[in-house]
C-alpha positions in Angstrom: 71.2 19.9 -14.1 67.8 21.7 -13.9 65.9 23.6 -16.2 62.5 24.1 -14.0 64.3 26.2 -11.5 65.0 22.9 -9.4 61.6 21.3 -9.9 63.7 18.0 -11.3 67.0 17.1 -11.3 69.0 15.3 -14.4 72.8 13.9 -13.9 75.1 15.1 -15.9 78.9 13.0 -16.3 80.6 14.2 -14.1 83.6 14.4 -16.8 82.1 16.7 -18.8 82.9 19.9 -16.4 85.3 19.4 -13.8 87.4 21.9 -11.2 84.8 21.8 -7.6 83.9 25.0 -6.3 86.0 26.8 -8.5 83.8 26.1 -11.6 81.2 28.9 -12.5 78.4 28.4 -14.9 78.1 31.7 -17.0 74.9 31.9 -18.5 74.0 34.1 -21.4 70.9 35.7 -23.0 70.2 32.7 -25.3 68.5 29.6 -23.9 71.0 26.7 -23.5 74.1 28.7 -24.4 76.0 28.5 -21.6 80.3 28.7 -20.8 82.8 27.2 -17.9 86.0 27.0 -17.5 86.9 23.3 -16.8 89.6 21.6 -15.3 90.9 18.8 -16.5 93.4 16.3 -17.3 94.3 18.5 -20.2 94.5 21.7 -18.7 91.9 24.5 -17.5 90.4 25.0 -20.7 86.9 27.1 -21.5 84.0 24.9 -22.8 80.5 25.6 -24.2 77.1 24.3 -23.9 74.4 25.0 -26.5 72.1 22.3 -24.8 71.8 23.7 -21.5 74.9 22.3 -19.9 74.0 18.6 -20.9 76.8 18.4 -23.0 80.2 20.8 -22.7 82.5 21.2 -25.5 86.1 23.2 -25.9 85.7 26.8 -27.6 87.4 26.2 -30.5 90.5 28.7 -30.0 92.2 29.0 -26.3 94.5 31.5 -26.1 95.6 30.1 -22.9 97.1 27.2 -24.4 95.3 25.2 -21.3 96.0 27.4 -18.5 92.9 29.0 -17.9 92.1 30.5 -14.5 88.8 32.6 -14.8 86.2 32.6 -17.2 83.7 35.4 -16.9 80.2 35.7 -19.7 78.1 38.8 -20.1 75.1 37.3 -19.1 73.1 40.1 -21.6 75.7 39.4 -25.1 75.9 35.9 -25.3 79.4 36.1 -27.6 81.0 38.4 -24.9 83.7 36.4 -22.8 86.7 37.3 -20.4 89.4 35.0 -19.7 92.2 35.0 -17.9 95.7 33.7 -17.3 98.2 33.9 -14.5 99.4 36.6 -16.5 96.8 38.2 -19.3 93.3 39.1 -19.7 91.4 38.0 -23.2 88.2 39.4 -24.7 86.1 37.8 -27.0 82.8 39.2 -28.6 82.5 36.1 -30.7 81.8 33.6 -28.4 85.4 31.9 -27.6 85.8 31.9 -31.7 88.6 34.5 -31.7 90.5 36.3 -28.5 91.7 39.8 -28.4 94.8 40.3 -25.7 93.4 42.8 -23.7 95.6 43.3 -20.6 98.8 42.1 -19.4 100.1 42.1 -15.9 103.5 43.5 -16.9 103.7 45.8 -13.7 103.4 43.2 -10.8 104.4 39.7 -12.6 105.2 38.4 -10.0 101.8 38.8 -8.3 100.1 36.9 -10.8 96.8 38.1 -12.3 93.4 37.4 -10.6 90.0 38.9 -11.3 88.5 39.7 -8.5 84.7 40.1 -10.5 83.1 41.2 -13.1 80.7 44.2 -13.7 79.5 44.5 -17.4 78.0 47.8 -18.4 75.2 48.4 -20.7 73.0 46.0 -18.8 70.8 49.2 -17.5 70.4 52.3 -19.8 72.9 55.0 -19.5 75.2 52.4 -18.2 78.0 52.2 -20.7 79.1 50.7 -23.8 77.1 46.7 -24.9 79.7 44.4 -23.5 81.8 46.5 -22.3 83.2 45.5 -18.4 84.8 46.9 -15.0 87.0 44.5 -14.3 88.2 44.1 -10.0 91.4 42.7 -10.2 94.5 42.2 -7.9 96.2 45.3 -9.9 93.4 47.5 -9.9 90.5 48.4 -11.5 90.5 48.1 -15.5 87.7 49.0 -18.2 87.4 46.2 -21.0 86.2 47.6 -24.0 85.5 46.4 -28.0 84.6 47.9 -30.8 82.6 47.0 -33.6 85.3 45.9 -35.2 86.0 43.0 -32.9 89.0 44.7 -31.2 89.1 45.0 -27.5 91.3 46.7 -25.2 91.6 47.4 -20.9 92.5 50.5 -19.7 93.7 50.7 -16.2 91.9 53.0 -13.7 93.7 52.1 -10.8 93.3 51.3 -7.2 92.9 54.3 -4.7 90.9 53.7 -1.8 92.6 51.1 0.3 96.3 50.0 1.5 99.1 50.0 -1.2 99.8 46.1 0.4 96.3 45.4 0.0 94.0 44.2 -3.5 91.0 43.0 -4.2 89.5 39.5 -3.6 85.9 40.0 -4.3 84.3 42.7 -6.4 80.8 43.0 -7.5 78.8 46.1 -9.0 75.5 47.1 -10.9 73.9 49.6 -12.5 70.4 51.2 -12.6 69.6 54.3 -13.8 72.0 55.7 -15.4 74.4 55.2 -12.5 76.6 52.1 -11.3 77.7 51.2 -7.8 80.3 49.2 -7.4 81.9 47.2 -4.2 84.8 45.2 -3.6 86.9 43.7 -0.1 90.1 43.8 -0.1 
C-alpha cells in the first residue's frame, strides 16, 4: 500500500484481500474509501476500506450469497457499485448497504455472465445520468441505471458489430464533451 503515489511502501496482511491478478481496487471520490472483491476461504465476497485499503471489511449485505465474480465502483459516486454473479448483475447506490437486481442472464445461461468493463456516465458534462453505466458484457451491451429512489435497472442494447459466435472480453469507454467513445475486443 501507498498513499504518496509510490514514494513509500506499507505491508498490508496479505489475508485481508485475497484472489491474485483477478483482484481490482476500485477507488472512489472520497479519500480512503475504497472496494474489492476478495476471494477467500468463505467465498468471493465484496469488501470495503474506509482507511485506504489498510484494513478491508465485508459490505454488510451480499446478494451473491459468496459467489462474487466482478466488482466494479464509480470512481466519481463513491456509494455506486456493480456486482456480479455467474448469472446476475446488482446495483448499489448506497455503498454495498442495499442491492437492486438489475440484470439477469436468462437468455444464454448457459454462457454464464461476465462483464467485460465498465463505462460510467456523468463523469464529463452532457455525458448521462450520475451513476449511471455502459456495461460490455458477454451478452451485449446494457445501460445500468437508478433513480433517486434507490431503484436500478439494465436495459439491453445489444451486440451488433461483430460475429454472432463472438462477445466481448475487454471493453473500455469515456466521455468528453458531451460525447462518449467506447471500445471493446471481442
Amino acid at each position: 500500500h501507498s498513499s504518496d503515489a509510490g514514494a513509500h511502501w506499507h505491508g498490508i496482511d496479505f489475508r485481508e484481500v485475497t484472489g491474485g491478478r483477478w483482484v481490482n481496487v476500485q477507488y472512489t471520490s472520497v479519500f480512503g474509501t475504497l472496494f474489492v472483491k476478495s476471494d477467500g476461504i468463505d467465498g468471493s465476497r465484496p469488501k470495503t476500506s474506509t482507511d485506504n485499503g489498510v484494513t478491508w471489511a465485508p459490505v454488510r449485505d451480499d446478494p451473491t450469497g459468496g459467489a462474487a465474480t466482478s466488482l466494479w465502483g464509480d470512481p466519481t459516486e463513491p456509494g455506486t457499485l456493480l456486482l456480479t454473479d455467474a448469472k446476475r448483475l446488482y446495483h448499489s447506490n448506497q455503498g454495498g448497504r442495499t442491492w437492486t437486481d438489475a440484470f439477469a442472464n436468462l437468455a444464454h445461461p448457459e454462457e454464464g455472465f461476465f462483464v467485460a468493463g465498465v463505462a460510467w456516465l456523468g463523469q464529463a458534462d452532457g455525458a448521462g445520468p450520475v451513476g449511471s453505466a455502459l456495461v460490455g458484457t458477454n451478452q451485449g451491451l446494457l445501460l445500468v441505471e437508478h433513480g433517486g429512489d434507490g431503484r436500478s435497472g439494465a436495459v439491453q442494447l445489444g451486440a451488433t458489430g461483430f460475429p454472432a459466435d463472438q462477445a466481448m472480453f475487454s471493453f473500455a469507454g469515456g466521455s468528453s464533451g458531451g460525447k462518449s467513445r467506447l471500445y471493446c475486443l471481442t
